[in-house]
N, C-alpha and C positions, 0 to 999 in steps of 0.2 A: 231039173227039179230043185238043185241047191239055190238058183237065183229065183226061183218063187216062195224057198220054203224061208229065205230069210227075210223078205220084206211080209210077209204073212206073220214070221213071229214078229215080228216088230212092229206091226199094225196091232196084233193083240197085245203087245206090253203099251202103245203109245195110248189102247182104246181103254185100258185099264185105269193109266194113270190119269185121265182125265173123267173119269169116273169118280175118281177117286180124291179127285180136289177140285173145290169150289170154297163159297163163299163157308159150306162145314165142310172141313177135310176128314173121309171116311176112310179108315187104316184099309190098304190093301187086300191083306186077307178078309174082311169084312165086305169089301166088297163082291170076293169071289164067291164066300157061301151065300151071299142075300142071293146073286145070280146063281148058284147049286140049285137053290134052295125052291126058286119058280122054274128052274129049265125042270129038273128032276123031281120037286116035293121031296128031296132029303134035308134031314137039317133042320136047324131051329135059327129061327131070328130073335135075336133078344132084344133089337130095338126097333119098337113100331117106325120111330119115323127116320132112322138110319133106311128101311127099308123101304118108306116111301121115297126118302130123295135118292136114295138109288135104284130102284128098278121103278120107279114110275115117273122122274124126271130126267133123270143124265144118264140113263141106260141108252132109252129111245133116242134119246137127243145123241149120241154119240156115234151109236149104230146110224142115223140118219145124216151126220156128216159124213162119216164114211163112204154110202152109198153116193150121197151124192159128188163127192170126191171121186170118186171111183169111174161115177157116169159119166163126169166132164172127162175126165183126163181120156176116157177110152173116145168119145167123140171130138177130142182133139186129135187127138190118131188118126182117124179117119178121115175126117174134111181136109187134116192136112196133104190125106194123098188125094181127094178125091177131086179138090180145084186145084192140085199142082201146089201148092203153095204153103212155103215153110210158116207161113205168117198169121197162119189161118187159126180160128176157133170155132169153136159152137156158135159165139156173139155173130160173128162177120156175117151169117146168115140171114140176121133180123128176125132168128127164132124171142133174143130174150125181150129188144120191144115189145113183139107180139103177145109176148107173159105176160108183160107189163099193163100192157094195154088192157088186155084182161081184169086185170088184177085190181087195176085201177077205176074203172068202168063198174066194179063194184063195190070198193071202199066208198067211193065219191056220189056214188050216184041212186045207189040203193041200199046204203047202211048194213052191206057185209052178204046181199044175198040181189039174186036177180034171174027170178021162173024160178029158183030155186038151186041157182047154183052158188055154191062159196065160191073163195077165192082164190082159193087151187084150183078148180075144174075151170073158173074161167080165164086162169090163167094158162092155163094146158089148151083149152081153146084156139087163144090165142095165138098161143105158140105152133100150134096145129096151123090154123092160116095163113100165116106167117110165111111158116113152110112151104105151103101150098103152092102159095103167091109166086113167092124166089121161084119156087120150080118149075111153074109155067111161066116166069119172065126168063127163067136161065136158061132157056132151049134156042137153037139156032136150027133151021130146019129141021125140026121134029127129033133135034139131038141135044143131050145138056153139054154146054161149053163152060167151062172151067171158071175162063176168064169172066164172060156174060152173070155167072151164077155171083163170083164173087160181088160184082158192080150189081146188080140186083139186090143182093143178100143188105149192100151199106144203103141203096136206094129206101128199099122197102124198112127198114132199119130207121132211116130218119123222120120218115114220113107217119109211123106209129111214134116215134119219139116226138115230133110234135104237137097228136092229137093226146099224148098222156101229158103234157107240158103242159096243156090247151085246159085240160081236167085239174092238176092240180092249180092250177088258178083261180078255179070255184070252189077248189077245197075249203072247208073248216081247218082253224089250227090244228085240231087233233087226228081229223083226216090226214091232214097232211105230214104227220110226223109218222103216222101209221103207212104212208103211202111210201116215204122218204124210209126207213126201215124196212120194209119189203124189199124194195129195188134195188136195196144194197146188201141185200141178204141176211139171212138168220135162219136158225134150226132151233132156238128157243121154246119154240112153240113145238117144239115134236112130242108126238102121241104113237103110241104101239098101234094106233088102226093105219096110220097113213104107212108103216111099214111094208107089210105083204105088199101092197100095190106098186112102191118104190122098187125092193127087191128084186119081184118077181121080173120089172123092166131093166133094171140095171144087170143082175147076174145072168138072163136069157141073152138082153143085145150083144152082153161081149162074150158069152160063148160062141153063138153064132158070127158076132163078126171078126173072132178068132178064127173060125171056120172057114171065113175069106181068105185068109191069109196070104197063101199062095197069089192068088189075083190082085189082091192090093201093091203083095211086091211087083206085079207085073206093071202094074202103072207107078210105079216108080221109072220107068226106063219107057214111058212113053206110050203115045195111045197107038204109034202103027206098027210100035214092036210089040206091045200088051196081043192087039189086035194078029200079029203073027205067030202066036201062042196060043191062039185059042180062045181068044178073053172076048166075051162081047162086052164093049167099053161101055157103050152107051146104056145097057140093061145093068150093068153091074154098079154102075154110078149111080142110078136112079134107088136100086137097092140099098147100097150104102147112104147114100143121103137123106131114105128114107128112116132109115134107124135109127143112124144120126141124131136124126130132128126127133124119132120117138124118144131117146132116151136123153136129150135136150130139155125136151118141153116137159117131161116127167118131173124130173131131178129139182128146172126152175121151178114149177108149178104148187112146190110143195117149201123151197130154200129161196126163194126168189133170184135177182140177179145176182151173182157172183163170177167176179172177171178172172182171168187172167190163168184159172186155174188149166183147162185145154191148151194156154198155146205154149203155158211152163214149162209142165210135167212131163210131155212127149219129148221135148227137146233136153230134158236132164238124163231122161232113161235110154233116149239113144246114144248119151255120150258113155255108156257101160254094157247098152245090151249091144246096137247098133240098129241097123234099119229093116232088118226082118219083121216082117209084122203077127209072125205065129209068136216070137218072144217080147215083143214089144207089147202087144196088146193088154195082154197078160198083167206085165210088169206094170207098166201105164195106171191099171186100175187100181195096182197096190198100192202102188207109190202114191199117187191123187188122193186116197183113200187115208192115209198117213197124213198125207198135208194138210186136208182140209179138219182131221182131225184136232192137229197140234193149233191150227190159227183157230177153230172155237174155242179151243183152252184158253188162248190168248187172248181171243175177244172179250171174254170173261171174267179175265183175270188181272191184267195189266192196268187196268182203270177201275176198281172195284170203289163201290158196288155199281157202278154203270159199266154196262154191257154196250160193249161197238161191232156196230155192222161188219158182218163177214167180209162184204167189200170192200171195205176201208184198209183192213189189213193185207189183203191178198192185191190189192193195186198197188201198196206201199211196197210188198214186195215184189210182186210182176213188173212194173213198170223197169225199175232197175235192169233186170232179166231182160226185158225186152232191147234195152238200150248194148247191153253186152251182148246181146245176139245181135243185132246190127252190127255193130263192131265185128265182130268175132267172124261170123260167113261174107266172105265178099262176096257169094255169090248173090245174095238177097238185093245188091245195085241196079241186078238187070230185071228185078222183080216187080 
């Protein structure tokens, strides 16, 4: 309980203070009664628009990095056990082209709507087929293979990345800065409706796929020892990649692309929790959830008044990560 209760308070002190500074910085306690004040109806606000830019711009905006901090890091966890592979993320699947493609297919093409979907819905779309795709190319006689899924996952991956390339080359300039700003991510735009719908996928997937726990460590030690325990590999991987991909193509759908966060987070909290997946899972979310918080702050703040893409910062510091992890595991040569 103590390793959940501290990175939980520290998600609420980091969700606070990024509330709590922008371009007007709102004193602390003023931010907690504006929040008292709409959760409960106690309280008085005495300043009208202290209380709009805090609960109806950087409230939402911060609870929805959160989340989706939260949703990458826990489907980093997972794909990592589910192809074998320390290297893995939510991207390597070709879920976030698939957003992409989406996404972009209605910036570009029909001025923000198309049958009547925005560019969330068609970017979750996307991400949905995406998934699809990988899953029926990752199979090797009627079973998903680890390795196939991954080489599938970059296949299908490229192959939407050059029909969204193909698009922003018809783009308008403005298109195209709105398309360039998506794909790299932002939570700018968050609203309290697009919450429930985020939440309710992100806090369900990682109870339930806390709930695996037990079987995920089982394939950690292999699919014919998994398999000698009981586990059926092949239905259990189909389950978890299905999730995966649900709370993937969510998270993007609404934050657009943002890298590096799933293949970070998993591999910082193993070096304190270790490789148990009932306390990793967990952790994973808080932590993701923390991070993705602190680099919106930063997005927002270090270059002011311009604001940079979520994935500018998060590759500036994954990349690095990634590099010390190669170093670090010999065992990733034989990978």
């Amino acid at each position: 309980m103590l390793a959940l209760v501290v990175p939980a308070a520290v998600l609420l002190g980091a969700m606070t203070v990024a509330i709590s500074i922008g371009a007007v910085t709102v004193p602390v306690g003023e931010v907690w009664r504006i929040i008292w004040h709409h959760l409960t109806g106690g309280g008085t606000v005495a300043d009208p628009a202290m209380d709009q830019i805090v609960w109806s711009f950087r409230t939402p905006r911060v609870v929805l990095a959160a989340l989706v901090g939260a949703g990458l890091a826990v489907a980093g966890v997972v794909l990592q056990a589910v192809v074998a592979n320390p290297l893995a993320d939510p991207y390597v699947l070709g879920v976030s082209s698939g957003a992409s493609l989406g996404a972009v297919l209605v910036i570009t093409l029909t001025s923000g709507a198309l049958g009547g979907l925005g560019v969330s819905s068609a970017a979750f779309l996307g991400a949905a087929a995406a998934a699809a795709l990988v899953f029926l190319l990752g199979q090797k006689q009627g079973r998903l293979a680890p390795t196939r899924l991954v080489l599938s996952g970059v296949a299908v991956g490229y192959l939407f990345l050059a029909a969204t390339s193909y698009l922003q080359l018809r783009a308008t300039p403005t298109e195209l800065r709105t398309v360039m700003f998506w794909m790299l991510g932002s939570v700018a735009g968050a609203q309290w409706g697009q919450l429930p719908v985020v939440s309710t996928v992100v806090l369900t997937t990682t109870v339930v796929l806390a709930l695996f726990g037990r079987r995920l460590n089982a394939l950690l030690v292999g699919d014919e020892s998994a398999t000698a325990l009981g586990v059926d590999v092949h239905r259990l991987r189909a389950i978890l990649l299905a999730l995966s991909s649900l709370v993937t193509g969510t998270v993007i759908a609404v934050a657009g692309g943002i890298g590096f966060v799933g293949l970070m987070i998993p591999h910082l909290v193993r070096l304190t929790t270790g490789a148990d997946h009932r306390r990793l899972l967990p952790q994973a979310a808080l932590v993701g959830a923390i991070y993705l918080v602190v680099v919106d702050l930063l997005s927002r703040t270090v270059d002011r008044p311009n604001e940079l893409p979520l994935g500018i910062l998060t590759a500036l510091f994954g990349a690095p990560f990634f590099l010390w992890l190669l170093r670090r595991n010999k065992s990733l040569d034989t990978v």
